[in-house]
ROMI-704517 format. One record per residue (C-alpha): residue in three letters; chain; x, y, z. Coordinates in nm, 4 decimals, decimal comma, always signed. Example, Ala and Ser with C-alpha at 12.3 -4.5 7.8 and 13.67 -1.06 7.14 Angstrom:
<recs>
@r: ala c: A c1: +1,2300 c2: -0,4500 c3: +0,7800
@r: ser c: A c1: +1,3670 c2: -0,1060 c3: +0,7140
</recs>
This chain:
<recs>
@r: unk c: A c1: +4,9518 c2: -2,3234 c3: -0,3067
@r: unk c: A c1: +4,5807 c2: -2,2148 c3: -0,2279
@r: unk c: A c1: +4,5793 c2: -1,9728 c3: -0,5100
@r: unk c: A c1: +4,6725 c2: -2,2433 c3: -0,7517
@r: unk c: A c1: +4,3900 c2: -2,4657 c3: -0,6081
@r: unk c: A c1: +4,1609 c2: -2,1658 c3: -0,6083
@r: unk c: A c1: +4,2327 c2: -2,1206 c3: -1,0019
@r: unk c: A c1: +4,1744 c2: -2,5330 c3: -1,0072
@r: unk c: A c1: +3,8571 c2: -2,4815 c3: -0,8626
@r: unk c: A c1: +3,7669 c2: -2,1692 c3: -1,1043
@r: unk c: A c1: +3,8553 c2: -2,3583 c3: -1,3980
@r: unk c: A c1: +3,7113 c2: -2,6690 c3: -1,3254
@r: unk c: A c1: +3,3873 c2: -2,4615 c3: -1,2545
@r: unk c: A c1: +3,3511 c2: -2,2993 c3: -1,5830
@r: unk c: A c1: +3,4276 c2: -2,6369 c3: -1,7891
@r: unk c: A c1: +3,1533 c2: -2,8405 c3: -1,5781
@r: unk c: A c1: +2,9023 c2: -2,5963 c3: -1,4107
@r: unk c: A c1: +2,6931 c2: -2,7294 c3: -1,2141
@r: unk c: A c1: +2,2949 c2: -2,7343 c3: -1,3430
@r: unk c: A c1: +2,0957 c2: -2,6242 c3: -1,0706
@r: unk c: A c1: +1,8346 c2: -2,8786 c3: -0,9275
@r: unk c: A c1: +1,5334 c2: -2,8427 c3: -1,0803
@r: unk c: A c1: +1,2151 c2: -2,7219 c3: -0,9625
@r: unk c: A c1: +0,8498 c2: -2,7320 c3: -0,9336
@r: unk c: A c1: +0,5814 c2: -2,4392 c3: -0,8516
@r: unk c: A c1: +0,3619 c2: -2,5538 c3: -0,5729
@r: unk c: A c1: +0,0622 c2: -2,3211 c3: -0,4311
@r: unk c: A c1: +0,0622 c2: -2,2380 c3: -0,0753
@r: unk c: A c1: -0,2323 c2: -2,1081 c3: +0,1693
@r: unk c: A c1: -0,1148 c2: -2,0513 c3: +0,4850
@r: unk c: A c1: -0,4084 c2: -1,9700 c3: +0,7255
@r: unk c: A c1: -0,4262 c2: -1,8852 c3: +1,1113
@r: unk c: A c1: -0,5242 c2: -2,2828 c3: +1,0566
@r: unk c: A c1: -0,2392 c2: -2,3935 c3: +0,9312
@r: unk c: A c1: -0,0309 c2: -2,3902 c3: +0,6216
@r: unk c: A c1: -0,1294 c2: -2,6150 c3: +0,2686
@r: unk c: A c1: +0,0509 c2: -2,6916 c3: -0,0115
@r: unk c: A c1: -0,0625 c2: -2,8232 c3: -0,3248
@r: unk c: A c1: +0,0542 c2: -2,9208 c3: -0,7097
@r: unk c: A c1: -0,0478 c2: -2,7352 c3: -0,9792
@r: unk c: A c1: -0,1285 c2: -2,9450 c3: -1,2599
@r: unk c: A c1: +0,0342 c2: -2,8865 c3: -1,6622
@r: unk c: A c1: -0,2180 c2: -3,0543 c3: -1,7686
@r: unk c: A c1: -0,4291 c2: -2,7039 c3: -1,7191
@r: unk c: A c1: -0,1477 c2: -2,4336 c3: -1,8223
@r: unk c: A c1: -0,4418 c2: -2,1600 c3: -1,8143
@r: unk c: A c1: -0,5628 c2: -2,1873 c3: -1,4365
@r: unk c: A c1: -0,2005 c2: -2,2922 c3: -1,3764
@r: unk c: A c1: -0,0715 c2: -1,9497 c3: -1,5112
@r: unk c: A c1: -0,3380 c2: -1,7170 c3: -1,3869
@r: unk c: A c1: -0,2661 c2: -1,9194 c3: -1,0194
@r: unk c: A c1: +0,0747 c2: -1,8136 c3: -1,0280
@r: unk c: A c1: +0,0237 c2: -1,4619 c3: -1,1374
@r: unk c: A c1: -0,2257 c2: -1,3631 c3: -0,8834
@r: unk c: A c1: -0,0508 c2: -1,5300 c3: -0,6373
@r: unk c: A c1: +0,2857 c2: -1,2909 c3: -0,6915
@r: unk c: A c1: +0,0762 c2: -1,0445 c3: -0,7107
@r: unk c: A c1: -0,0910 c2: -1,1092 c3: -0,3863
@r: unk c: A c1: -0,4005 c2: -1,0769 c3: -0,5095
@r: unk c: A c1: -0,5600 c2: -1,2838 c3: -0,2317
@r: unk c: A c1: -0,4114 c2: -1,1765 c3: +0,1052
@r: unk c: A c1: -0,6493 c2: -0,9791 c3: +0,1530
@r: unk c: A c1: -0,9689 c2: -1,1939 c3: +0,1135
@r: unk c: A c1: -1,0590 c2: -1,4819 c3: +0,3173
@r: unk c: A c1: -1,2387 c2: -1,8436 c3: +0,2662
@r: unk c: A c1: -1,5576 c2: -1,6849 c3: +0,1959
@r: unk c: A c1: -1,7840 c2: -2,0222 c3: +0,1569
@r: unk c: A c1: -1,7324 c2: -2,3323 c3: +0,3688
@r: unk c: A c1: -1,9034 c2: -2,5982 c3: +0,3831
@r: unk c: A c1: -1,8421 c2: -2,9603 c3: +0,5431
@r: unk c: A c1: -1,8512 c2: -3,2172 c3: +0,3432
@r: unk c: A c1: -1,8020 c2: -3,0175 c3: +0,0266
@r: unk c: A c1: -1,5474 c2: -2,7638 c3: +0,0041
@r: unk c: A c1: -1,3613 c2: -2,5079 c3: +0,1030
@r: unk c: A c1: -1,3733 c2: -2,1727 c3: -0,1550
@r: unk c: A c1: -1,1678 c2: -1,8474 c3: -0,1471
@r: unk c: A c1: -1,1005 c2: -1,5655 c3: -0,3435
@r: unk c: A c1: -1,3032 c2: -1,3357 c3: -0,5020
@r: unk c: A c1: -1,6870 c2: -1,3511 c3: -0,3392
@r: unk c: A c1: -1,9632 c2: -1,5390 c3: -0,4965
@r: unk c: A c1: -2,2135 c2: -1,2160 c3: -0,6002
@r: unk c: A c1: -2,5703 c2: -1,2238 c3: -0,7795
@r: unk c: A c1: -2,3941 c2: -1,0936 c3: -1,0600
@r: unk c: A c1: -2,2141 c2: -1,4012 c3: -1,1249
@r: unk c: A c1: -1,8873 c2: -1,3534 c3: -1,2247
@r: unk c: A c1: -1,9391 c2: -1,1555 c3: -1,5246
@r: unk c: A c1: -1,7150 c2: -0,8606 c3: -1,4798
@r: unk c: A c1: -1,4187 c2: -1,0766 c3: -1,3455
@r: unk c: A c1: -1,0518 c2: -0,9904 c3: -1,5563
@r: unk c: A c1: -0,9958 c2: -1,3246 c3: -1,4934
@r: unk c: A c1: -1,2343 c2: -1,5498 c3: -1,6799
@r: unk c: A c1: -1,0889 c2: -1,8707 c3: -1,8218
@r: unk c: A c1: -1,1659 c2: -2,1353 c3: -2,0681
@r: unk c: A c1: -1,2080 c2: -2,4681 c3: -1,9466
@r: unk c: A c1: -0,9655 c2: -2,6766 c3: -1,8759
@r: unk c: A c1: -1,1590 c2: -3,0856 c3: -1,8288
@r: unk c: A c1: -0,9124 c2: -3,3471 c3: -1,8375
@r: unk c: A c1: -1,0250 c2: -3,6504 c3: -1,7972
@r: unk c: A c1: -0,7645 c2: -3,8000 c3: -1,5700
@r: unk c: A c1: -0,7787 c2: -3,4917 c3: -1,3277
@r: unk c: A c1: -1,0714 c2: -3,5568 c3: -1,1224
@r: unk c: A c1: -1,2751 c2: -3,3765 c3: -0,8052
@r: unk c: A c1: -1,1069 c2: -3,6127 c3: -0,6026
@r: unk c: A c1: -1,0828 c2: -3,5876 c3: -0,2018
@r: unk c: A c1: -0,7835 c2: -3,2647 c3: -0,2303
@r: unk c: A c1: -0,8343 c2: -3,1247 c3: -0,5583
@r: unk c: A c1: -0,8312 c2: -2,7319 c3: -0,5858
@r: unk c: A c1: -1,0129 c2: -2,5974 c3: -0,8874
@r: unk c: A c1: -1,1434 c2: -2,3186 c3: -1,0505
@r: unk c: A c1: -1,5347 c2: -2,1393 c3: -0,9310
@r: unk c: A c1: -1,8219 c2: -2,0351 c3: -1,1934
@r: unk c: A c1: -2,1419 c2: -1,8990 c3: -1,1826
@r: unk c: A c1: -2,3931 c2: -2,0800 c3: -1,4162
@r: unk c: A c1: -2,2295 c2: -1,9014 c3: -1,7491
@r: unk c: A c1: -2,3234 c2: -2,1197 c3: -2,0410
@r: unk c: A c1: -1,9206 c2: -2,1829 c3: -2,1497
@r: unk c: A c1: -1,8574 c2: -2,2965 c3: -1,8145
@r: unk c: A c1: -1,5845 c2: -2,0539 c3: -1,7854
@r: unk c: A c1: -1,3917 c2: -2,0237 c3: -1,4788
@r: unk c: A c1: -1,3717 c2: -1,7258 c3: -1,2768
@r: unk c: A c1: -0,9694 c2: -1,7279 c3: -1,2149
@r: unk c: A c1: -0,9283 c2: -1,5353 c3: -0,9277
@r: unk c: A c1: -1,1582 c2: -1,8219 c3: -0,7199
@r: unk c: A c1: -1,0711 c2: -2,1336 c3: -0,5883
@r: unk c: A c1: -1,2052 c2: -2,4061 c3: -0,3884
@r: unk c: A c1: -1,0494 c2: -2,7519 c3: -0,2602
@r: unk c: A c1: -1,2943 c2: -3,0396 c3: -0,2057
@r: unk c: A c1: -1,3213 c2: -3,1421 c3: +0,1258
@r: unk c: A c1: -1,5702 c2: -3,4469 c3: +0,0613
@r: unk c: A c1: -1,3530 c2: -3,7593 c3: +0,1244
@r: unk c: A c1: -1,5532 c2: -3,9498 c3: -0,1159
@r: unk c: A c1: -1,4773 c2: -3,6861 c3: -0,4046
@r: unk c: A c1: -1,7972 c2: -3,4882 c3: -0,5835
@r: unk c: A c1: -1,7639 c2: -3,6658 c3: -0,9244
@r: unk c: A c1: -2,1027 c2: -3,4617 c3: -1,0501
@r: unk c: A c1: -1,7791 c2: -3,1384 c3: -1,0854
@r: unk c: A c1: -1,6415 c2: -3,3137 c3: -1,2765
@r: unk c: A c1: -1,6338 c2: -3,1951 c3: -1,6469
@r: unk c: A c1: -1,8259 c2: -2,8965 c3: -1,5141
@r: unk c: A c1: -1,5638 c2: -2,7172 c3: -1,2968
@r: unk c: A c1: -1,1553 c2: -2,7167 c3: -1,3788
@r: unk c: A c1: -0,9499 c2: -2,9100 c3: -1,1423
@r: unk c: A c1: -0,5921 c2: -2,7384 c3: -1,1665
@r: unk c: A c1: -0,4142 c2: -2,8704 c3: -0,8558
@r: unk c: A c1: -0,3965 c2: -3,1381 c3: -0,6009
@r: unk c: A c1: -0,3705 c2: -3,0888 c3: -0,2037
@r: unk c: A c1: -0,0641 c2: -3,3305 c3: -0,1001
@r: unk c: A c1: -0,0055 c2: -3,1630 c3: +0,2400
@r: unk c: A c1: -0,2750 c2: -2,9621 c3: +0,4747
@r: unk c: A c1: -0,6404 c2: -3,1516 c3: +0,4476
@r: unk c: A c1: -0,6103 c2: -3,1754 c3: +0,8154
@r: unk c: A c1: -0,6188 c2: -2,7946 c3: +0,7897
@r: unk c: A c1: -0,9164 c2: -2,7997 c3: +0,5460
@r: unk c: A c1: -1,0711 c2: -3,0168 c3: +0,7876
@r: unk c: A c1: -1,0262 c2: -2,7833 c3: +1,0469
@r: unk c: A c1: -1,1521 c2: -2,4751 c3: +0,8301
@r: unk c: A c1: -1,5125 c2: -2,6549 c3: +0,6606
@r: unk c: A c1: -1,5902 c2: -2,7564 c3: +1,0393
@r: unk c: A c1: -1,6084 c2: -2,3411 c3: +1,1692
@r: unk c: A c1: -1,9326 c2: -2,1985 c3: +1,2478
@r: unk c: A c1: -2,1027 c2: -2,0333 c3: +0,9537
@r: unk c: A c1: -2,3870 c2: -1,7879 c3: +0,8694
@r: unk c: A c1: -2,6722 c2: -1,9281 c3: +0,6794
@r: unk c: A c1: -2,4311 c2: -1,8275 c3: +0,3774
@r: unk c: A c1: -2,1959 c2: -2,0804 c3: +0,4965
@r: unk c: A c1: -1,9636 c2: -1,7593 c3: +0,5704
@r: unk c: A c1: -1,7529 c2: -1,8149 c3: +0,8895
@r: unk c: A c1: -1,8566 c2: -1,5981 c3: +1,1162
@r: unk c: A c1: -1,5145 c2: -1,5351 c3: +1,2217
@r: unk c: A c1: -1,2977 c2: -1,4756 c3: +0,9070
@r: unk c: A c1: -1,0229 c2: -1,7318 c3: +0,7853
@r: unk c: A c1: -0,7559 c2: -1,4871 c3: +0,6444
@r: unk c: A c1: -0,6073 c2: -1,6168 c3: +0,3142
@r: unk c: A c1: -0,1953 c2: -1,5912 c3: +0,2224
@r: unk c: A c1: -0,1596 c2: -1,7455 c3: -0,1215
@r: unk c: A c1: +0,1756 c2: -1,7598 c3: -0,2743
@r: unk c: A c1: +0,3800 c2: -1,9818 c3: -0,4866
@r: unk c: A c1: +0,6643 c2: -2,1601 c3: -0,3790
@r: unk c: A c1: +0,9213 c2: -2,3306 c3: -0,5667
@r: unk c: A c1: +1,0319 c2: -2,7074 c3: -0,4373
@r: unk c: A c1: +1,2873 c2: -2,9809 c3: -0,5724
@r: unk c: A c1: +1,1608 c2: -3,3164 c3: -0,6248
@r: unk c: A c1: +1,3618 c2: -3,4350 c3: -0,3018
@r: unk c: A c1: +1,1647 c2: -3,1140 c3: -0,1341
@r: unk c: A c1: +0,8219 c2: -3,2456 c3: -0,2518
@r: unk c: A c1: +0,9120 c2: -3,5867 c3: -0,1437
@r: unk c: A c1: +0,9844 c2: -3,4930 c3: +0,1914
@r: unk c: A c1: +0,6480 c2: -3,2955 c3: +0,1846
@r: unk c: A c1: +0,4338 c2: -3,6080 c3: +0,0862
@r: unk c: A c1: +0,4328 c2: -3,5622 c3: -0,3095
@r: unk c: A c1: +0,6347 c2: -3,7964 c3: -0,5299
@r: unk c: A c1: +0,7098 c2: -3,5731 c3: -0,9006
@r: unk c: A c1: +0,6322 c2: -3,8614 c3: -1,1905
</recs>
């Protein structure tokens, strides 16, 4: 009798597989602060894309929230130079949507002062202002949205800094991607529309 059921089962499997449960990539900094996830927006496929790659490739656990400052935001990656950003792989188009704002949580994309106001891919920064810095917007790419960890943001734009607004004791970066169903997300804080 149970190898008849088990050929049931078997056959009843291969008519009707089940789908599995779709999901969603969500970026992830975890920090000797704490951990914080956030959406990345397809609205932005570029910074979205170039996120996830050099996240996998752990392209940032070795760097560190270079520039904090209270208020304002929180930006990590690769350092702000005199240079600019010029020889960066990583340089994207921008990505302005006009629905996607510099709202209290939003992670986008750093410059320098190039005249395409291209992104440098391989930084990021969240805004930690709770009012939002509108005067980013349509000047800076907003790619993704904090929806669990500002208290750990908090936390990180209120260290002490050098007069470069460098903590003076470094806040190690672990960026990855991680991929959650909408129940997951929901659990998390973030409702998938």
């Amino acid at each position: 009798m149970p190898t008849i059921y088990l050929l049931i089962v078997a056959a009843f499997s291969l008519l009707f597989p089940v789908k599995p449960e779709k999901t969603y990539p969500v970026g992830q900094i975890k920090t000797s602060k704490g951990e914080v996830l956030f959406w990345l927006y397809d609205e932005t496929p570029r910074h979205k894309a170039i996120f996830i790659k050099l996240a996998n490739e752990a392209y940032w656990d070795s760097l560190t929230f270079n520039r904090v400052i209270n208020d304002f935001v929180a930006q990590g990656g690769c350092p702000d130079t005199p240079a600019g950003f010029s020889g960066s792989p990583y340089l994207l188009e921008p990505e302005f949507v006009p629905a996607i704002r510099h709202r209290y949580g939003a992670v986008g994309a750093g410059r320098d002062d190039n005249p395409g106001k291209l992104s440098a891919g391989c930084q990021f920064y969240i805004v930690q202002n709770r009012k939002g810095l509108a005067r980013l917007d349509d000047n800076y790419t907003v790619f993704g949205q904090v929806f669990k960890g500002m208290d750990v943001i908090d936390a990180i734009v209120a260290v002490k800094t050098d007069s470069t607004n460098t903590p003076l004791t470094p806040i190690k970066l672990d960026v990855n991607v991680v991929n959650m169903t909408a129940a997951q997300l929901k659990k998390q804080g973030y409702v998938v529309h």
